[in-house]
C-alpha positions in Angstrom: 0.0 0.0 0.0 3.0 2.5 0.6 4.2 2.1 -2.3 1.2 2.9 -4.2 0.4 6.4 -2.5 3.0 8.0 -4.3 1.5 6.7 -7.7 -2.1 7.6 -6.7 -1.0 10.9 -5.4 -0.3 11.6 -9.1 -2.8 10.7 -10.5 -4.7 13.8 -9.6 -2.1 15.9 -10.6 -3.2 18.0 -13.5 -1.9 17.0 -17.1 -0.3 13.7 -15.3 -1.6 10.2 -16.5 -0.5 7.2 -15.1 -0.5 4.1 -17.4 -1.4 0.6 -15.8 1.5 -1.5 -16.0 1.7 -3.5 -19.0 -0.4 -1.5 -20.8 0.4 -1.9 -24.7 1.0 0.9 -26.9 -1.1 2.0 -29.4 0.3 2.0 -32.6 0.5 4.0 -35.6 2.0 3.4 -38.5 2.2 6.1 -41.6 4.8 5.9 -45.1 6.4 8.6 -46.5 6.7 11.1 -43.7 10.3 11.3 -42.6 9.8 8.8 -39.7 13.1 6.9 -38.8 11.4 3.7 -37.5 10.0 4.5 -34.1 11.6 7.1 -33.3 9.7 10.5 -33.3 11.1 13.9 -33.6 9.3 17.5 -33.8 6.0 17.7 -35.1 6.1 13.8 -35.5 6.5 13.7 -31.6 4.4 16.5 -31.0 1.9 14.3 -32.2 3.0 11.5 -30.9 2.7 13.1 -27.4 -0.8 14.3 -28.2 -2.5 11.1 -28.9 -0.8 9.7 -25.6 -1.9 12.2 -23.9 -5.3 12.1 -24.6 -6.0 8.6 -25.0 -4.2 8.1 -21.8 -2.2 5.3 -23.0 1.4 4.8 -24.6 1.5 5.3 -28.4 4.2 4.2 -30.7 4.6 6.3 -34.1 6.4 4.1 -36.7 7.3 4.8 -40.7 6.9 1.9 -43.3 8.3 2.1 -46.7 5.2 2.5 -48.4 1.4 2.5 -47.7 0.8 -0.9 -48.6 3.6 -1.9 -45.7 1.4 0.1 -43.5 -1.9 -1.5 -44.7 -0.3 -5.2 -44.1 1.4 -4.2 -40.7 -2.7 -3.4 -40.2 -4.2 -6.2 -41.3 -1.6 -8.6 -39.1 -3.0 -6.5 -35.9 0.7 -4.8 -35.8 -0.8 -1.5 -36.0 -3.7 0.1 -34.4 -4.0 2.8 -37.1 -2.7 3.4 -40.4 -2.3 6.3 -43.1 -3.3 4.7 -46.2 -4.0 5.8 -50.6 -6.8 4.1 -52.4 -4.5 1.1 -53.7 -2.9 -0.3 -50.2 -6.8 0.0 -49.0 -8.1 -2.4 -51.4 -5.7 -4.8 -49.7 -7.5 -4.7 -46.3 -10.9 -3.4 -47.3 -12.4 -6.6 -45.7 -10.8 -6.0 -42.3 -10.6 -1.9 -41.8 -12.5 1.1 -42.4 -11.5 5.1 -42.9 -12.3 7.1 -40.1 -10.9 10.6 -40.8 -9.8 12.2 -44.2 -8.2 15.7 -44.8 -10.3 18.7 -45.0 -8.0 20.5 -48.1 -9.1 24.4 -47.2 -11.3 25.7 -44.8 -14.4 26.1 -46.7 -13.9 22.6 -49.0 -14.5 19.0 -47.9 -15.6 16.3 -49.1 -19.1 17.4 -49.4 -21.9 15.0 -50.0 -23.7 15.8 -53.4 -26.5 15.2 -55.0 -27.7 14.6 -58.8 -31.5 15.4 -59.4 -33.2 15.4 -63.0 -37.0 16.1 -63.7 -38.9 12.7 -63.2 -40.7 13.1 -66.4 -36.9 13.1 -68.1 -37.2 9.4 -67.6 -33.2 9.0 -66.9 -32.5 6.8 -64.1 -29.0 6.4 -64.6 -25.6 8.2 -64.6 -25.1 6.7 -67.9 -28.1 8.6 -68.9 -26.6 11.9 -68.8 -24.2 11.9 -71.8 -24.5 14.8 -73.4 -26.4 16.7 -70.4 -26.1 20.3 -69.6 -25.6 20.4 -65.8 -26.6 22.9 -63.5 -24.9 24.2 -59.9 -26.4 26.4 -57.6 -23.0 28.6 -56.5 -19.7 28.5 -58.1 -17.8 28.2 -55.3 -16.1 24.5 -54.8 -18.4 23.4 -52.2 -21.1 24.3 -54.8 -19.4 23.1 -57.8 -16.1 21.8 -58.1 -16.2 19.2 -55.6 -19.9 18.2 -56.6 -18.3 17.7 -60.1 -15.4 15.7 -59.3 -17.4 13.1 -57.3 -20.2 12.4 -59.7 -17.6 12.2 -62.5 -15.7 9.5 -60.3 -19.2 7.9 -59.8 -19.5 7.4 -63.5 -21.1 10.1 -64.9 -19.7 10.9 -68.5 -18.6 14.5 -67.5 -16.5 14.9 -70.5 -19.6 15.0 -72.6 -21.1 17.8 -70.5 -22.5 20.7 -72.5 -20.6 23.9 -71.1 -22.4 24.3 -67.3 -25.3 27.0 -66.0 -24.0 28.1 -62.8 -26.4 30.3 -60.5 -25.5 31.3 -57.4 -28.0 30.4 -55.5 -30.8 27.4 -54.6 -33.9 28.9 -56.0 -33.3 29.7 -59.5 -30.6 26.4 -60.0 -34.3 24.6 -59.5 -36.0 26.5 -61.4 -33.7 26.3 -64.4 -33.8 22.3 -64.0 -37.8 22.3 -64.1 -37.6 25.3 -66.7 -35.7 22.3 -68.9 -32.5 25.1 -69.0 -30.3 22.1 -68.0 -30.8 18.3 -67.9 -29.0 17.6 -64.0 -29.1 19.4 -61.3 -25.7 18.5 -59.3 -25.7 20.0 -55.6 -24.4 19.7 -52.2 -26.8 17.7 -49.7 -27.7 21.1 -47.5 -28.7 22.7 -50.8 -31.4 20.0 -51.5 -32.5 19.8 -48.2 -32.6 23.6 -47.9 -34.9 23.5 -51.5 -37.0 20.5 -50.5 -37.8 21.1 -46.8 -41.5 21.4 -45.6 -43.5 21.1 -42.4 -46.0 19.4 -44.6 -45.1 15.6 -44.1 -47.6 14.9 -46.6 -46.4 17.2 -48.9 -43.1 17.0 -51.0 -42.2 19.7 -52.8 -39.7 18.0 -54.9 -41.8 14.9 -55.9 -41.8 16.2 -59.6 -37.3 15.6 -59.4 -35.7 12.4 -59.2 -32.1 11.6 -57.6 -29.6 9.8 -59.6 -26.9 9.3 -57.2 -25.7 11.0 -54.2 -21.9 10.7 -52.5 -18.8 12.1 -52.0 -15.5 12.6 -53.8 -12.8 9.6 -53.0 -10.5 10.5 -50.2 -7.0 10.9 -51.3 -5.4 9.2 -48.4 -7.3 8.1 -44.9 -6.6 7.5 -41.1 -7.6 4.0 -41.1 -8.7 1.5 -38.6 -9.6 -2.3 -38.5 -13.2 -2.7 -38.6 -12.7 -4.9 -34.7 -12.2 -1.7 -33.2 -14.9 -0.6 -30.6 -17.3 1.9 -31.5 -16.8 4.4 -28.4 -12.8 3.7 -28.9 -13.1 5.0 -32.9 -15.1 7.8 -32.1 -13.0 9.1 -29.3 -10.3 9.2 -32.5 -12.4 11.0 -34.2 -13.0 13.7 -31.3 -9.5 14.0 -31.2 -8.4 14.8 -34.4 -11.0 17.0 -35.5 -10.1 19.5 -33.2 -6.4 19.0 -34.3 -5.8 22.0 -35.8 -6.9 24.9 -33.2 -5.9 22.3 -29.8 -2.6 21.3 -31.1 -0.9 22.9 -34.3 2.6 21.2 -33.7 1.1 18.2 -34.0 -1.8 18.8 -37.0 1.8 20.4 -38.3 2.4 16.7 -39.1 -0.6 15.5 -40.0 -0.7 17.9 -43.0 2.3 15.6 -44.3 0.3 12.7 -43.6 -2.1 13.6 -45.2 -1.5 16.4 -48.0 -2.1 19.2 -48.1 -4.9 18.8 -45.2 -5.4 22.1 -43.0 -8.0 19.6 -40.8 -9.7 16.7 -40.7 -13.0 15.6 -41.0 -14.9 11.8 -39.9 -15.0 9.9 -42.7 -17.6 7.0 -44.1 -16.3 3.7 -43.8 -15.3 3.3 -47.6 -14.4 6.6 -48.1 -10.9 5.3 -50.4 -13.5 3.2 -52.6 -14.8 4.4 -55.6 -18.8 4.3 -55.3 -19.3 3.1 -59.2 -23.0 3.5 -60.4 
């Protein structure tokens, strides 16, 4: 009993946590950062000391040589978490998920969108659209640019577009699709709901559109966990990192090499290095 006063007198020292013994480490593995093995220095350890910190357990931070070392280190259950690209993912997809992705400016993310034509149209399909003038409420990237990119990497034969309307602004982007100005509407998800909101459950005021497809823009590179990982243990990741940028720039510092050219990140869907083919 003596000699565990001293150790539970710490404990309720502020900024102190002490680690049951035997504890293991949680580990992270990420390529092409500069790491030399284990062994962390600056905003690497500034991380490092961060994640420790807050989940209140030792971590290990550890280079590979590529992301597909990292993704098999992860799929042995040698790492806890991994930085990975689209290719090393497909090598673990049955075993892990992405759980946060880069944000790439403040404004832009990777924004879920939306593709709407008039029902009487009669497309139903991406494929449908060759050919189609598209229309986007704001030309902005939120609004636009990002919208673009992920419907064209759903399928959709954006090099056949006709040259785009571009409105800035919900209202008149729906009424040039129901005019017939454009064939497609493409548009971020608070824009729809924003247009197609009503207290009126029995009314819908968009029942005359149809959606085509609605996702998000393939990540370039993901924090990555296996799929076994608890719930409440992923999410507290999550809560972590999000606030990275304004709680500890040192070590967001770092995971803007990571995970280029991220200023934040942002909780990511589960496949969000898969591309969502229509």
């Amino acid at each position: 009993m003596r000699r565990l006063l001293p150790l539970l007198a710490l404990a309720f020292l502020p900024g102190v946590t002490v680690h049951a013994q035997g504890t293991a480490p949680f580990r992270v593995v990420i390529a092409d950062v500069g790491l030399n093995g284990c062994t962390a220095s600056g905003p690497a350890e500034a991380y490092r000391r961060h994640l420790e910190q807050r989940l209140s357990r030792p971590v290990s931070l550890c280079g590979t040589a590529d992301t597909r070392a990292a993704a098999a280190e992860l799929r042995a259950g040698k790492a806890d978490m991994a930085v990975l690209d689209p290719a090393a993912f497909e090598t673990v997809k049955d075993v892990a998920r992405a759980a946060l992705t880069g944000r790439v400016s403040a404004q832009t993310g990777r924004v879920l969108s939306l593709a709407l034509v008039r029902k009487a149209s009669g497309k139903t399909r991406l494929a449908d659209l060759t050919g189609a003038t598209p229309i986007f409420a704001g030309s902005a990237a939120p609004s636009k640019d990002v919208p673009l990119r992920a419907i064209g990497e759903a399928g959709a034969p954006i090099a056949s577009f006709r040259p785009a309307l571009v409105f800035e602004g919900d209202e008149p982007a729906f009424a040039a699709l129901r005019a017939g100005r454009g064939d497609v509407l493409v548009i971020n998800a608070s824009a729809r709901a924003r247009a197609c909101m009503t207290p009126d459950i029995k009314r819908d005021p968009c029942a005359d559109l149809t959606e085509l497809w609605r996702g998000r823009p393939r990540a370039a590179r993901a924090l990555v966990v296996r799929n076994a990982m608890a719930t409440g243990d992923r999410h507290q990741l999550v809560g972590i990192h999000i606030g990275l940028h304004f709680e500890a720039p040192a070590a967001m510092r770092f995971m803007a090499q990571a995970l280029p050219p991220a200023v934040a990140l942002d909780p990511a869907e589960a496949g969000a290095l898969l591309l969502d083919r229509r």
